[in-house]
VOGU-3710 file (C-alpha; in Angstrom, 3 decimals, decimal comma):
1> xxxxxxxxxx> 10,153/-2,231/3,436  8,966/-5,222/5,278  11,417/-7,411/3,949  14,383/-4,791/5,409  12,737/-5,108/8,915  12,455/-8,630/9,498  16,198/-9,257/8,214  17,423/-6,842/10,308  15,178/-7,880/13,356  16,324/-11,440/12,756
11> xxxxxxxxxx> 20,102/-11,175/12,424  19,670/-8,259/15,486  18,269/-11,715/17,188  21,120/-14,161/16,428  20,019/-16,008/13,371  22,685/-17,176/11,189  21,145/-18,456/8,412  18,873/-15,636/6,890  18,606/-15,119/2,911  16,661/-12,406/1,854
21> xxxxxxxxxx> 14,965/-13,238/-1,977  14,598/-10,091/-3,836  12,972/-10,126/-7,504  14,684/-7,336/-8,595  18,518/-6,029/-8,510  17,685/-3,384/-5,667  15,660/-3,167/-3,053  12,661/-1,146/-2,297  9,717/-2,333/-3,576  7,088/0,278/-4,247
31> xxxxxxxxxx> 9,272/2,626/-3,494  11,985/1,247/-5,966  9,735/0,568/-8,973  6,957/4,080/-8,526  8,919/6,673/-10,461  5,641/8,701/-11,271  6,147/12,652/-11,881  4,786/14,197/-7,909  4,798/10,401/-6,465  4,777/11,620/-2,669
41> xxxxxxxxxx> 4,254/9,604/0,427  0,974/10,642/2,362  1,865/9,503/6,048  4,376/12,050/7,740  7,563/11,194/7,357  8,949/11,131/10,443  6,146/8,422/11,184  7,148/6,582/7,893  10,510/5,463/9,579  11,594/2,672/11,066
51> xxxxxxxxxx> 11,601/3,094/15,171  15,120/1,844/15,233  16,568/4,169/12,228  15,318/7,596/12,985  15,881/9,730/10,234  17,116/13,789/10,749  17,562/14,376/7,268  14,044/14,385/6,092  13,235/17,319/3,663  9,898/17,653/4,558
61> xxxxxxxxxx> 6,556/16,701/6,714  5,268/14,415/3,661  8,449/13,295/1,205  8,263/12,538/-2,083  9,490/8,552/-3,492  13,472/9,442/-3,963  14,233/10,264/-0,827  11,894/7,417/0,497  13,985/4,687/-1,596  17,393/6,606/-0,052
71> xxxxxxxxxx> 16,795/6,073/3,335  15,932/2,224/2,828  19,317/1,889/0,898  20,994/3,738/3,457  19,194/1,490/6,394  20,380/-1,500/4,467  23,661/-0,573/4,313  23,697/1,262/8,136  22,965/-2,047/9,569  24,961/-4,382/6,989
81> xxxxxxxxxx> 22,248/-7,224/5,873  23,000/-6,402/2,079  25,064/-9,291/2,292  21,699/-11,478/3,228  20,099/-10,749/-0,206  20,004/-12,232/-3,362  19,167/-10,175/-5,918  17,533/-11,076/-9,008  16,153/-14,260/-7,362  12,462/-14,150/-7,951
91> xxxxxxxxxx> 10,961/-17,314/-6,391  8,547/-19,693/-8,241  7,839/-22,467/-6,152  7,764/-23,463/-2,579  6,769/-26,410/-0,817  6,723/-27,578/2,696  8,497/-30,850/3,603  7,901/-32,098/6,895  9,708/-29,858/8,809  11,156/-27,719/6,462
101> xxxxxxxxxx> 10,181/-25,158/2,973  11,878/-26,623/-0,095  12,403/-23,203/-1,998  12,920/-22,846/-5,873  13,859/-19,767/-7,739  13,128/-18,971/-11,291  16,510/-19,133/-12,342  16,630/-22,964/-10,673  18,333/-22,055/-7,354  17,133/-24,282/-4,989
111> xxxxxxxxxx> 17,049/-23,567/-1,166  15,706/-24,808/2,398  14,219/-22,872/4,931  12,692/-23,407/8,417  10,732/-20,604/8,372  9,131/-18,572/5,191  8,344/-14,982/6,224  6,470/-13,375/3,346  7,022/-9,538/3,056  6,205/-9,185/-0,681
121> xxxxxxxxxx> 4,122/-6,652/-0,157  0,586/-5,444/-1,800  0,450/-3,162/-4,377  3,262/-4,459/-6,723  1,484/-6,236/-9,992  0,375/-3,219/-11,828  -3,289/-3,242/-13,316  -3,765/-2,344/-16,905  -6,807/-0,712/-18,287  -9,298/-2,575/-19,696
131> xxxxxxxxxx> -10,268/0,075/-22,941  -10,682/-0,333/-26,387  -8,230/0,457/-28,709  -5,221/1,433/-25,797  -2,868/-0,973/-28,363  -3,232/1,843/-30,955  -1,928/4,650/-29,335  0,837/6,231/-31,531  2,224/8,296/-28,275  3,837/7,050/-25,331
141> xxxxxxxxxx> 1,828/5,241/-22,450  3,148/4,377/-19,735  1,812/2,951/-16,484  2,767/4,405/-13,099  4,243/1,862/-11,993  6,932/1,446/-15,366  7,454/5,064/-15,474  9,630/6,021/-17,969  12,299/8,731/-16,188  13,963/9,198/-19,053
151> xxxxxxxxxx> 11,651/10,602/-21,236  10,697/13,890/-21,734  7,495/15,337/-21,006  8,091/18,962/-21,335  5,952/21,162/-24,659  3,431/17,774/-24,530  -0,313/17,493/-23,638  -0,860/14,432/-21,066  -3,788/12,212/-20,529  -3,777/10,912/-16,913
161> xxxxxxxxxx> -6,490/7,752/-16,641  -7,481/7,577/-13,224  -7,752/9,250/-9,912  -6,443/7,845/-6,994  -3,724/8,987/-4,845  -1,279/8,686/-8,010  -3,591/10,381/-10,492  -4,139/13,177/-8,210  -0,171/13,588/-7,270  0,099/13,687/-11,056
171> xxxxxxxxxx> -2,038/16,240/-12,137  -0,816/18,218/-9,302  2,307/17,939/-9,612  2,264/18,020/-13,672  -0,627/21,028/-13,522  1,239/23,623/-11,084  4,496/23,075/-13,837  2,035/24,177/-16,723  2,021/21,060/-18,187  -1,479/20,626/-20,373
181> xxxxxxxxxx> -3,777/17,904/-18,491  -6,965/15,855/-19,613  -7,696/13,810/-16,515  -9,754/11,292/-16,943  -11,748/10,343/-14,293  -14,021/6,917/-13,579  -15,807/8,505/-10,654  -14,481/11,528/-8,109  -12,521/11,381/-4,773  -13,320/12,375/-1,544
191> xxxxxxxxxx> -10,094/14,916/-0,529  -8,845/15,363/2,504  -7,098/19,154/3,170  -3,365/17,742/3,922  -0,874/20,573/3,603  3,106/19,768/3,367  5,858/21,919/4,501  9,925/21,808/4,590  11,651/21,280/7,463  14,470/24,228/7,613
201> xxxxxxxxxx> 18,089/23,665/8,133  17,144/24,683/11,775  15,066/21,861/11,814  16,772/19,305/10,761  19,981/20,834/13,120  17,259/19,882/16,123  16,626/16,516/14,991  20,313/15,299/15,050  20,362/16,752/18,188  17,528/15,564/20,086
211> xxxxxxxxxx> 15,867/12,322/19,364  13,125/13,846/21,621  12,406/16,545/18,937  12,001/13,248/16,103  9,776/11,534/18,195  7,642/14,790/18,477  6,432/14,015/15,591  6,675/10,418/15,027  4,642/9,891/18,292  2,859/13,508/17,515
221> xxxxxxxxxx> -0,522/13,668/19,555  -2,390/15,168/16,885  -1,643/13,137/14,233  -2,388/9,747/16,591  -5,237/11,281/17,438  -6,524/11,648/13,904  -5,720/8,059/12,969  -7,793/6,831/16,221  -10,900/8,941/15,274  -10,404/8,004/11,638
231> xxxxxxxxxx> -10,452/4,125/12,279  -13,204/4,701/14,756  -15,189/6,091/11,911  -14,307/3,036/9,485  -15,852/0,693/12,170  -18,938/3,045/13,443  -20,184/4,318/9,896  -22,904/6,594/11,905  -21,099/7,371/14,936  -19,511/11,281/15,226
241> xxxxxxxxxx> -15,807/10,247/13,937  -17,237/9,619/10,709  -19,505/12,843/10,288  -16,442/15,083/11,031  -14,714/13,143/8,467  -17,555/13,753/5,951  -17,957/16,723/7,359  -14,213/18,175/6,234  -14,419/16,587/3,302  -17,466/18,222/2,113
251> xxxxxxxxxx> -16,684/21,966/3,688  -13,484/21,241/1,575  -14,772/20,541/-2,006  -17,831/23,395/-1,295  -15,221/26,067/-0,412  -11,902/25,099/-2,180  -13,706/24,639/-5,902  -15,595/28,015/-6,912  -16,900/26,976/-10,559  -20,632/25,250/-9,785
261> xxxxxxxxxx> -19,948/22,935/-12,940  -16,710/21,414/-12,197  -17,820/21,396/-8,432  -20,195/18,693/-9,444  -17,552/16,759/-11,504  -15,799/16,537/-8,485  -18,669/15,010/-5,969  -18,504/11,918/-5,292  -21,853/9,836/-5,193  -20,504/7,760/-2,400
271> xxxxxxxxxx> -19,414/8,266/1,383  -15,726/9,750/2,369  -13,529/6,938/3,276  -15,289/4,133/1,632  -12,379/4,826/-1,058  -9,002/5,473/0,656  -9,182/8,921/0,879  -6,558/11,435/-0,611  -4,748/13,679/0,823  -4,413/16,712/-0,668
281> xxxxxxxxxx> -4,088/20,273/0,272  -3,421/21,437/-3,476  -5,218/19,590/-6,028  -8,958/21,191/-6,007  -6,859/24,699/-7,026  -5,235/22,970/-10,081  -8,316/21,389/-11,162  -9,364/24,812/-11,267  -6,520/25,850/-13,464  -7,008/26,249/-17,372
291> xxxxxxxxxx> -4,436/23,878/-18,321  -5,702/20,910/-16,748  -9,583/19,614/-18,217  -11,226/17,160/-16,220  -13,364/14,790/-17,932  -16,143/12,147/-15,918  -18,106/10,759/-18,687  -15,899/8,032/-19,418  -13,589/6,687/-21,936  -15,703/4,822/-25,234
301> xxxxxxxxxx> -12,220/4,335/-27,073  -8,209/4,920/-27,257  -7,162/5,840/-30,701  -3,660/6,646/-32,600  -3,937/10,726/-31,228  -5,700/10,223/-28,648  -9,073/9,579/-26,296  -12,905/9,245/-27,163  -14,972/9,947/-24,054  -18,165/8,506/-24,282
311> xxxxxxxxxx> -19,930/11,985/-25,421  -18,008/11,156/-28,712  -15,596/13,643/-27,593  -11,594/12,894/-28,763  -9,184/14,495/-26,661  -5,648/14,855/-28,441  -3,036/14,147/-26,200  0,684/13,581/-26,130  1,357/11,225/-23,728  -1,256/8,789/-21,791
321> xxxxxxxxxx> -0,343/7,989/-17,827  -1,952/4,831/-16,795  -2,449/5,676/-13,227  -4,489/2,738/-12,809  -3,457/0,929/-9,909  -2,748/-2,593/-8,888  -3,863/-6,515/-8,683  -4,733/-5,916/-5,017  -5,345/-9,642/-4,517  -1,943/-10,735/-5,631
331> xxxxxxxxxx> 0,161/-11,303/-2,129  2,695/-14,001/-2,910  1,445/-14,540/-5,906  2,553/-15,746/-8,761  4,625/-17,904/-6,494  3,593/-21,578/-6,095  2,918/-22,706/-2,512  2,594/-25,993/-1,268  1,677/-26,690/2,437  0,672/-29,812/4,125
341> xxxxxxxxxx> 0,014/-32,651/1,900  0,740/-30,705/-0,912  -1,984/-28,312/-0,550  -1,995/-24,943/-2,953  -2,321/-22,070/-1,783  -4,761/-21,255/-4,936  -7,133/-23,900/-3,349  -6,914/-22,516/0,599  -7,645/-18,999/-1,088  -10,550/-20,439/-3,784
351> xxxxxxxxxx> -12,748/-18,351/-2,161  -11,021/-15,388/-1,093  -7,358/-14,717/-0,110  -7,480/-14,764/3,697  -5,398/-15,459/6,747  -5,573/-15,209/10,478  -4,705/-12,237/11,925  -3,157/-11,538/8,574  -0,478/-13,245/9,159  -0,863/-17,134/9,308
361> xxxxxxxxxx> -2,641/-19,838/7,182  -3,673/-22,977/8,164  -1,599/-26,058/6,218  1,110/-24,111/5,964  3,245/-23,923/9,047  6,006/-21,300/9,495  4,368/-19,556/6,209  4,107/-16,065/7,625  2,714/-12,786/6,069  3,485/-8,832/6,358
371> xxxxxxxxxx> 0,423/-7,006/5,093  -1,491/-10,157/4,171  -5,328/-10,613/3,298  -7,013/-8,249/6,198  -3,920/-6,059/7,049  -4,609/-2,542/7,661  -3,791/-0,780/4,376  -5,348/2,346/4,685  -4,188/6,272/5,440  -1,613/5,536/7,926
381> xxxxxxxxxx> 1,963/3,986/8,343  2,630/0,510/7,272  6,165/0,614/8,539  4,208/0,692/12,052  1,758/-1,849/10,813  5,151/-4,775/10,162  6,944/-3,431/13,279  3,922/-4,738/15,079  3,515/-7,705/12,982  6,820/-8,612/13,562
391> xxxxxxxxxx> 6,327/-8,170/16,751  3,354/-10,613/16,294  5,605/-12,801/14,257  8,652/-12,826/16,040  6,534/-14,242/19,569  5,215/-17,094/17,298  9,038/-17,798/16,029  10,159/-18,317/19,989  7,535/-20,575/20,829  8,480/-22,781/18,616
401> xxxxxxxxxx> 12,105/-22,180/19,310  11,089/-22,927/23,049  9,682/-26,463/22,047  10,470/-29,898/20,454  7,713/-28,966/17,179  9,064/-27,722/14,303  7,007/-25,390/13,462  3,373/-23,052/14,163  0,008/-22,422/12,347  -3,463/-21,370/12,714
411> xxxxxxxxxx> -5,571/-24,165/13,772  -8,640/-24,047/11,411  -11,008/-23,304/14,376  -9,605/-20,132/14,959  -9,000/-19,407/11,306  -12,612/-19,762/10,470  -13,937/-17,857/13,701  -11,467/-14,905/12,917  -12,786/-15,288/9,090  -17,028/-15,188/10,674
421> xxxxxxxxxx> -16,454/-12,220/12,435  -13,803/-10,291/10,228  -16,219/-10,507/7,263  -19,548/-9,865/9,353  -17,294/-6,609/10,409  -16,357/-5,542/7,348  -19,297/-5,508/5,531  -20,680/-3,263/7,974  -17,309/-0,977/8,119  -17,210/2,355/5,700
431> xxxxxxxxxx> -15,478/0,360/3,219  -18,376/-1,687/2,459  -21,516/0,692/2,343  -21,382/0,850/-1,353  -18,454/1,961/-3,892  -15,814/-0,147/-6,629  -12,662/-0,479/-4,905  -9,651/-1,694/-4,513  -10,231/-2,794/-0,588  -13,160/-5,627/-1,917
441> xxxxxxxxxx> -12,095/-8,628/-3,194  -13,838/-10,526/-5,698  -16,844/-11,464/-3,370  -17,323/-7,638/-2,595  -16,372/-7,985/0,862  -13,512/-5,326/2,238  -10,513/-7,553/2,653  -9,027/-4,594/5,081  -8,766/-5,080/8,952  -12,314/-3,854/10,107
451> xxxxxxxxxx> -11,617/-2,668/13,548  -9,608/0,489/15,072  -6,155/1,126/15,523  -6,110/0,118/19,201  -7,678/-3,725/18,525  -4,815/-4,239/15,728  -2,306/-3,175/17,896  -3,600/-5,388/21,058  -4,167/-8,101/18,673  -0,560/-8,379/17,521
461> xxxxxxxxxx> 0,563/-7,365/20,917  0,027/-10,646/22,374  -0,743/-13,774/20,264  -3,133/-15,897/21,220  -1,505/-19,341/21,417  -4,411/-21,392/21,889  -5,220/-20,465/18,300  -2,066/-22,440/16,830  -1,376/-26,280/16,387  2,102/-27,109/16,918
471> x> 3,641/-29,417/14,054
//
């Protein structure tokens, strides 16, 4: 997704000499390898779309993965930079040389680049279950993110291990089919009420129409409005923001799930948000249903037919979904970098992956980031979170285009001040007052952007220059 952007933005800017590196043979990323029965985007569609490439044709207010991975082949193709990508060209190494990123790929193509822009994205190395005895399964397992399309899930009971926005579009999805469901929980969700809805061919007739009626939505005041309070409530953990979100979440579970037993299975022991939250207008109901069994106690053991809770309980099952989410620490890795002096990239993030504003590093000049260490990754858009940061990006690009350096970093003064306060902020933000998640990194500390909308948006509005050494 980020990757699409920036080539288009940079050949829509003149560049001649753009190469796109893509691991796989299509594009798409998440989008391309997330197959998962119900896999649904939870940010409005018409907000998940590239300001330049407006889309009419949307089916609904929240899509589901398909029709996501469509319209980025169809951008792609609309504004003609397949021809900038190399497929099947996973990088290994990279190093920079003076004025220049000597580039290596691990089929030993070898490249040069002025500038590395690195839009590999987040969640994209999948993260396996550590449980005893998940080798001996005799059925098919499957993670989320390898989902097997192919085979056939109809007549057969499925375990789904985990619950966060993927284990809940699963069982929802799977449940309101009839499928039979054990869901195997670590610890409960905060849900938010989200309902969907189609657009009708009406609909759709008005948005080829009217670009006005698209960005009714896109720029919908509601919906900004929401995201505001909600990142107001990340940042002031006591303030009013975050007791209406606490507040919906709780009328939700208390009204939406009648049986008192189940009810507690569901309650989290934690606050709303400090999770990301789900969305979901549906899944309480089908929790409720008698096809789908919801276990908390946790798993003791996988065996041949099935899984051992820790009550000594074996659930038979058919199938197990691993909907266990990802190495959220990866970034570029498992690609070697090598900045300044021959500096790795495993030694600058020894402590913790981090960069300045999320986007730049310092000892490695024209090395920039889309959704780096402290990006905003939580309920809302990230194709608006890279449009700014290649708005961001793009400034830093034409200063140095506008001077004799050769390139632009972070000075380390500015690094480490951004790094003081981000991590003095984020400890006190929602996402640090006390759960496991995949926002901490291995320190504990949230490695999310800890302020509101509006500072992320005036940060990468206007760079601040004095915070870069020219090279």
């Amino acid at each position: 997704m980020s990757g699409i952007l920036c080539a288009i933005k940079l050949k829509e800017a003149g560049h001649k000499h753009i190469t796109v590196f893509e691991k796989a043979d299509r594009i798409g990323g998440t989008w391309r390898d997330n197959r998962y029965p119900g896999l649904t985007c939870d940010v409005p569609a018409h907000a998940y779309t590239y300001e330049f490439a407006p889309n009419p044709e949307w089916s609904a207010y929240l899509v589901g993965g398909a029709e996501i991975q469509a319209y980025f082949e169809k951008v792609v193709d609309d504004h003609g930079i397949r021809p900038l990508i190399r497929f099947n060209s996973e990088i290994e190494k990279m190093a920079w040389n003076g004025d220049h990123w000597d580039i290596e790929t691990k089929d030993g193509f070898k490249d040069q680049a002025h500038v590395a822009i690195m839009a590999t994205g987040v969640l994209h190395h999948p993260k396996f279950p550590d449980i005893k005895g998940l080798e001996n399964f005799a059925g098919k397992a499957m993670h989320t993110a390898q989902w097997d399309v192919d085979f056939p899930l109809e007549g057969k009971r499925i375990g789904i291990i985990g619950n966060g926005s993927t284990g809940i579009q699963m069982v929802t999805h799977l449940g309101k089919k009839g499928q039979d469901i054990v869901h195997f929980q670590r610890s409960p969700q905060w849900m938010m009420p989200y309902p969907n809805f189609e657009y009708s061919e009406e609909d759709k007739a008005k948005f080829r129409a009217s670009l006005e009626a698209i960005d009714a939505i896109r720029y919908d005041e509601n919906y900004w409005s929401a995201i505001r309070r909600f990142t107001t409530g990340i940042t002031d953990i006591d303030g009013p923001e975050m007791r209406e979100i606490e507040d919906i979440c709780r009328n939700f579970l208390e009204t939406a799930v009648v049986d008192e037993t189940l009810r507690r299975k569901l309650t989290p022991t934690y606050r709303a948000a400090c999770k990301r939250l789900i969305y979901s207008y549906d899944y309480y109901g089908v929790a409720q249903q008698p096809n789908v069994e919801t276990i908390v106690c946790g798993i003791r053991e996988i065996v041949a037919d099935g899984v051992i809770d820790n009550d000594g309980t074996l659930h038979k099952v058919d199938v197990l979904a691993l909907a266990t989410g990802f190495q959220s620490d990866r970034f570029v890795r498992p690609i070697s970098v090598k900045g300044v002096g021959g500096r790795d990239i495993e030694d600058a993030w020894a402590e913790r992956c981090a960069a300045y504003m999320a986007i730049s590093i310092p000892d490695f000049p024209n090395f920039f980031l889309f959704n780096g260490p402290s990006s905003p990754v939580g309920n809302f858009s990230l194709i608006d979170v890279a449009e700014k940061q290649w708005g961001y990006i793009e400034q830093l690009l034409n200063r140095v285009a506008s001077s004799n350096a050769s390139g632009i970093v972070a000075s380390k003064a500015a690094f480490d001040d951004y790094e003081e306060r981000r991590i003095t902020k984020a400890k006190a933000s929602i996402f640090g007052s006390g759960c496991t998640s995949w926002y901490l990194d291995k320190t504990g500390v949230p490695i999310t952007w800890p302020w509101d909308y509006d500072a992320f948006a005036d940060a990468m509005a206007q760079p601040d220059f004095d915070a870069f050494d020219m090279v």
